[in-house]
ROTOR-328803 format. One record per residue (C-alpha): x, y, z. Coordinates in steps of 0.5 Angstrom, whole numbers, padded with zeros to 4 digits, always signed. Example, Ala and Ser with C-alpha at 12.3 -4.5 7.8 and 13.67 -1.06 7.14 Angstrom:
+0025-0009+0016 +0027-0002+0014 
END
This chain:
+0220-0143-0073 +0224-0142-0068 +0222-0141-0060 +0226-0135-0058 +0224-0132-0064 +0218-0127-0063 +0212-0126-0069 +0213-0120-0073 +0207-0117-0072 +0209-0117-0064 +0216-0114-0067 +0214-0108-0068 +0208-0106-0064 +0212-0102-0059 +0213-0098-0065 +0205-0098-0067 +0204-0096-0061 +0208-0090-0060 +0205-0088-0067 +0199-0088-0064 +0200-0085-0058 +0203-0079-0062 +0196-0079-0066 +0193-0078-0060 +0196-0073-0057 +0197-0069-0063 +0188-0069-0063 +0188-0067-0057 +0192-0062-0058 +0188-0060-0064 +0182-0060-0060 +0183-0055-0056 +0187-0051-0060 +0180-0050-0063 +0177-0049-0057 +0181-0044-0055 +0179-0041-0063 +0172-0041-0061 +0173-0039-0055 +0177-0032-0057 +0173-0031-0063 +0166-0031-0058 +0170-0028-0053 +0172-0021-0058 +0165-0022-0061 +0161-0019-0054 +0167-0014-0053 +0168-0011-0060 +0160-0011-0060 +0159-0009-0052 +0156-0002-0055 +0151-0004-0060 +0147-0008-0054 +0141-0005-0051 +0139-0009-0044 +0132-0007-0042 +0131-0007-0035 +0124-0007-0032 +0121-0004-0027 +0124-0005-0020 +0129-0010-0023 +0136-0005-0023 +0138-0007-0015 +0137-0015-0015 +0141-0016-0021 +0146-0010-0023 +0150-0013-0028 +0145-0017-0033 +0149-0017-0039 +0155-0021-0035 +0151-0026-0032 +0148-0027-0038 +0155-0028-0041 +0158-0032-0036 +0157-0039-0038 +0161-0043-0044 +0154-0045-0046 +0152-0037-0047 +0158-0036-0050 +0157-0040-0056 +0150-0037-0058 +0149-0029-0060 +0145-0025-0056 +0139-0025-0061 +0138-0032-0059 +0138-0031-0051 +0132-0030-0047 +0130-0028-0040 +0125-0026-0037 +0128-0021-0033 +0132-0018-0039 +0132-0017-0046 +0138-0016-0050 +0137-0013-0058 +0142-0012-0063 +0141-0004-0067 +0141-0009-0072 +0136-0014-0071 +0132-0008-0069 +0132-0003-0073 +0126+0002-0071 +0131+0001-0063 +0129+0009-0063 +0123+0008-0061 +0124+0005-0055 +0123+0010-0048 +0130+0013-0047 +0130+0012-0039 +0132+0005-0041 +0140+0004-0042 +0142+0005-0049 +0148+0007-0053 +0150+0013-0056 +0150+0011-0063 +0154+0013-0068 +0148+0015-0072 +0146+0019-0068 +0148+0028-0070 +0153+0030-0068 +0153+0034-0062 +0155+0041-0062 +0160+0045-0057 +0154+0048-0053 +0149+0041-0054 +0149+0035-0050 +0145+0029-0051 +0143+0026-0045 +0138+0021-0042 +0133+0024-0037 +0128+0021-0032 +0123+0025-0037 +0122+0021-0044 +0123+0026-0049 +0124+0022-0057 +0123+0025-0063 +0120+0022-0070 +0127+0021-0072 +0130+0020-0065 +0129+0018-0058 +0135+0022-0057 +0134+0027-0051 +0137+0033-0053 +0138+0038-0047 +0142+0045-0048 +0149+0045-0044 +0149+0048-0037 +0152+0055-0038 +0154+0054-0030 +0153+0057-0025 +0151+0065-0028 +0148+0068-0021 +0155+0073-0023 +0153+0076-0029 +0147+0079-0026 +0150+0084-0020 +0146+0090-0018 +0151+0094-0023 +0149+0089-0029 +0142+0091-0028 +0144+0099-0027 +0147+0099-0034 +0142+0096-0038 +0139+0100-0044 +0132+0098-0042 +0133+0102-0035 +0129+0098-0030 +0129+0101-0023 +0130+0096-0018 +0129+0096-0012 +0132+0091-0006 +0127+0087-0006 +0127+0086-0013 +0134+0085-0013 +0133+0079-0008 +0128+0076-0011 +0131+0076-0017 +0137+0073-0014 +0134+0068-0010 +0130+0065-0017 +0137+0064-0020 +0140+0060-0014 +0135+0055-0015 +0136+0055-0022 +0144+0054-0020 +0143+0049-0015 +0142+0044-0020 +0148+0045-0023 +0152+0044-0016 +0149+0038-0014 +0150+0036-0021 +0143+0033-0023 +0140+0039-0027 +0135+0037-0032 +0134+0039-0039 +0128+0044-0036 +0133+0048-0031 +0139+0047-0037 +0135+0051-0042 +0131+0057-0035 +0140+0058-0035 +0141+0058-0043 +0135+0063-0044 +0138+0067-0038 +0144+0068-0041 +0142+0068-0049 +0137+0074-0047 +0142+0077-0042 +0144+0083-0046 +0137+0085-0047 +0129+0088-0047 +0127+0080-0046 +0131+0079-0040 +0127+0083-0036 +0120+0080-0039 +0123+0073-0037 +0125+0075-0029 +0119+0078-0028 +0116+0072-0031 +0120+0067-0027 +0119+0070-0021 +0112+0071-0022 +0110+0064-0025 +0116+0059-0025 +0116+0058-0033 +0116+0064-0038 +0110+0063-0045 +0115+0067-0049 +0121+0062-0048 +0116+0056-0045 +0120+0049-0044 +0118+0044-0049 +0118+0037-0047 +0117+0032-0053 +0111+0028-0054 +0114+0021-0056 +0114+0020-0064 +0111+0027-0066 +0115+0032-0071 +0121+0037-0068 +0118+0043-0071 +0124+0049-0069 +0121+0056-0071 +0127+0061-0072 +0126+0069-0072 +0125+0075-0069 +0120+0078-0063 +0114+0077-0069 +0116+0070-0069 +0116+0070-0062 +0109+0072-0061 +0108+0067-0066 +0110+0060-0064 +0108+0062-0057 +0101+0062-0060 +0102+0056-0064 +0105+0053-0058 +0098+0054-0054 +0095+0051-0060 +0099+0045-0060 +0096+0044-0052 +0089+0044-0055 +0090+0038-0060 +0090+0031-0059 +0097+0027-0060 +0094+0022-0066 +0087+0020-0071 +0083+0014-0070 +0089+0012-0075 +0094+0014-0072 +0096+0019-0076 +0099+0025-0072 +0094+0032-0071 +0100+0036-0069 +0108+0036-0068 +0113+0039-0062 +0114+0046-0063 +0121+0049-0060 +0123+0058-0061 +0130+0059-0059 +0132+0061-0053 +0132+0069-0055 +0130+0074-0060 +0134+0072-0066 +0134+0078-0070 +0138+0079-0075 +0144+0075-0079 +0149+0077-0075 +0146+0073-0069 +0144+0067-0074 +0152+0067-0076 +0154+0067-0068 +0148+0063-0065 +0145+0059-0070 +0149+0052-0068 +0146+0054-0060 +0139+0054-0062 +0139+0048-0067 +0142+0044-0062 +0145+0037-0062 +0138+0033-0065 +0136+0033-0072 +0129+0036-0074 +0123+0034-0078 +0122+0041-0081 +0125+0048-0080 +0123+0055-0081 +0125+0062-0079 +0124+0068-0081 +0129+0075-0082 +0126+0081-0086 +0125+0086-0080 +0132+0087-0077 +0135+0087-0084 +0138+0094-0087 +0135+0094-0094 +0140+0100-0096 +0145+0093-0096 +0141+0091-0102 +0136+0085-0104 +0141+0082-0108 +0146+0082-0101 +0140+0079-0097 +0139+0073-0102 +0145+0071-0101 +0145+0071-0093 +0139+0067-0093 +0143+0063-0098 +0149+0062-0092 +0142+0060-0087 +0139+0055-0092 +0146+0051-0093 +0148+0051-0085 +0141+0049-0083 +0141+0044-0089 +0149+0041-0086 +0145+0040-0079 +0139+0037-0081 +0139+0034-0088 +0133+0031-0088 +0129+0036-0085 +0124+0040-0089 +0126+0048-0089 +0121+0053-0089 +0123+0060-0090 +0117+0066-0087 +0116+0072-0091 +0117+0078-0086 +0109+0081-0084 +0108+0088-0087 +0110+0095-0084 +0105+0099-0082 +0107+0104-0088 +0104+0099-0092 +0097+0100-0091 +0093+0105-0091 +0089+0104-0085 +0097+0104-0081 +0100+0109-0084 +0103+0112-0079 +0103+0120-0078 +0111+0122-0076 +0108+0128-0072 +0106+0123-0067 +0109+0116-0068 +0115+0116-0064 +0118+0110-0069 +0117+0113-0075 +0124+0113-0078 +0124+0106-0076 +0120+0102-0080 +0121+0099-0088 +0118+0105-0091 +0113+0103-0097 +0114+0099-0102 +0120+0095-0098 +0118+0089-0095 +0114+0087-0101 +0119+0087-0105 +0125+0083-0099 +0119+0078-0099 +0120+0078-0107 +0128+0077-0107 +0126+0072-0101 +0121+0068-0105 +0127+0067-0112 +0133+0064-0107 +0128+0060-0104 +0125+0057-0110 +0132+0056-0112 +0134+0052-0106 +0127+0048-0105 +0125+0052-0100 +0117+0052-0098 +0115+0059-0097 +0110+0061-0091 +0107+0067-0093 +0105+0071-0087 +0105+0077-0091 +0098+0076-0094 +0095+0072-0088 +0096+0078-0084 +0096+0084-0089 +0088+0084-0090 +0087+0084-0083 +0093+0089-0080 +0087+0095-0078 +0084+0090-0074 +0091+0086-0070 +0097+0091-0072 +0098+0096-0066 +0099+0103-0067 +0105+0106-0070 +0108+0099-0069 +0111+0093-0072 +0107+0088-0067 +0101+0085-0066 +0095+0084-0062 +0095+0077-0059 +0089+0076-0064 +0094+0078-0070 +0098+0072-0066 +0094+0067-0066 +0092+0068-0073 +0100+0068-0075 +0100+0061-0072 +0094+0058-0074 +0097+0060-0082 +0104+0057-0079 +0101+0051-0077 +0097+0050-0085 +0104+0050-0088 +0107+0046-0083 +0102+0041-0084 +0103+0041-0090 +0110+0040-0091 +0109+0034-0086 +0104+0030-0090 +0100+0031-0083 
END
């Protein structure tokens, strides 16, 4: 060999050398190609799911540590790992997914709107509230939107027209508009809580009648009204929605007072009783189911309904015209709250249907307008044949008060004594229980 020739293996290094520098750099341009892709897959992860989080935050805690789901994120570690296998003592992060009973937990924490929960009318809103308010179903808080500010519906010329002729005086009248400015101050201060949301709501929905009147005097002596009372959910209970006209009222009112006096729950944990909510006016007849109904069920759905029509229908219309109205109620009801058990109440009796409350025409001045004998038996009969057909549980309340009406019904009237009531809610309440399985 000779001197200046040079080994073949040292000929071509140069060459093997390039290669592998290409080798090298084509890995590392890999590497970080697939960095990047984790990087942006875990990036979209948090972004995409952000509202699917719930961050429970202790007491106390809010103001030192104001953005935790941030913090948490904010490493490269953190970024590698779901929220499900983080862990903090200051934070809890839970997935709706890994939790599927997250609606039990209390509402003053931050949640989502999720997309399962009802959909929210035009007049409702659900909103968190510093009250805990959560139904079986939800701890959806559900408020009645504010109607605004209303203190310009009631003048002194609104209150002059009014068919129930009250005389109001100036005193009154400035008492009466005092009560509402501190309803209204909420509104401006934009802070309102469902409690004065649903003062304003049955303030306007009862604006056009008798029962206005009976709800100022009792705002103004009480603060709050027991013929339209606020119920504020206790936690986990059934939502029990009661629908009807002033009999119904008179009913849930006493149901209401009945559900005060029970405990929440058995030694095995089992509820003894349910939140029970009246809409926020005199339903009367089918008319207002038609225009209302939306308003009173509201945005949440409900574990049982029941509501009742009967006085306030014409029965010149015919039975079978009043089947189908309540046909046209058991399928609105049925679209809002699908799961819920729907209870119709059978109308109570006329004062025509027992001798011991006939009326005499010569001295009841009503008389002409009550079913006449004969008519409310076979309406409640119509009723119990579209109920069986849609599977709707009947509450007879015709037979529950019919023995009795010598004792509880008033004189030429339709209404009650509160111990006719009280017998009516207690008969409610046995239907109700049952059809909850409490």
């Amino acid at each position: 060999m000779k001197h200046d020739q040079q080994p073949t293996c040292l000929q071509f290094s140069p060459y093997h050398a390039e290669i592998k520098m290409r080798y090298l750099t084509l890995a590392v341009y890999l590497q970080a190609l697939i960095l990047a892709v984790i990087l942006l897959n875990q990036i979209t992860w948090i972004y995409n799911d952000k509202d699917d989080l719930v961050v429970e935050v202790p007491e106390g805690s809010k103001k030192n540590n104001p953005a935790p789901s941030r913090m948490l994120h904010s490493s490269l570690w953190s970024l590698s790992f779901p929220p499900s296998l983080l862990s903090s003592s200051s934070y809890d992060l839970d997935s709706p997914h890994q939790h599927p009973l997250k609606q039990n937990r209390p509402e003053h924490h931050y949640a989502k709107n999720s997309s399962t929960t009802s959909t929210t009318s035009s007049f409702l809103t659900s909103r968190p509230s510093t009250k805990s308010q959560e139904s079986s179903k939800s701890s959806t808080i559900c408020c009645y939107e504010s109607p605004g500010n209303i203190t310009n519906l009631f003048t002194k010329e609104y209150f002059s027209k009014k068919a129930y002729k009250v005389k109001w005086t100036q005193n009154s009248y400035t008492e009466w508009t005092t009560v509402l400015r501190q309803v209204n101050a909420y509104s401006d201060l934009n802070i309102m809580d469902c409690e004065s949301k649903w003062k304003q709501t049955v303030l306007k929905e009862t604006g056009g009648g008798f029962y206005l009147n009976l709800y100022m005097k009792d705002l103004l002596a009480f603060g709050t009204s027991r013929s339209f009372r606020y119920v504020e959910d206790e936690p986990h209970l059934p939502r029990v929605l009661l629908l009807g006209d002033s009999i119904s009222r008179g009913t849930w009112a006493q149901l209401q007072d009945l559900m005060l006096s029970l405990n929440t729950t058995t030694s095995a944990n089992t509820p003894t009783k349910a939140n029970i909510h009246g809409a926020p006016t005199n339903c009367g007849g089918f008319g207002n189911f038609k225009k209302s109904l939306k308003l009173w069920l509201g945005s949440c759905p409900w574990d049982l309904i029941q509501f009742n029509v009967g006085m306030h229908f014409n029965s010149k219309h015919g039975f079978a015209k009043y089947q189908l109205e309540l046909a046209k109620v058991f399928g609105w009801l049925r679209e809002h709250s699908p799961n819920a058990k729907i209870v119709f109440a059978l109308t109570t009796p006329s004062p025509f249907d027992s001798n011991a409350t006939f009326p005499d025409e010569k001295t009841c001045k009503n008389y002409h307008l009550f079913h006449k004998q004969g008519i409310i038996p076979k309406m409640n009969e119509a009723a119990r044949k579209i109920s069986a057909r849609y599977n709707v549980t009947i509450n007879d309340r015709y037979s529950a008060i019919h023995p009795m009406m010598e004792k509880y019904q008033l004189p030429c009237d339709i209404h009650f004594e509160e111990a006719g009531y009280e017998l009516l809610a207690r008969n409610d309440w046995e239907v109700i229980k049952q059809a909850l399985h409490l």
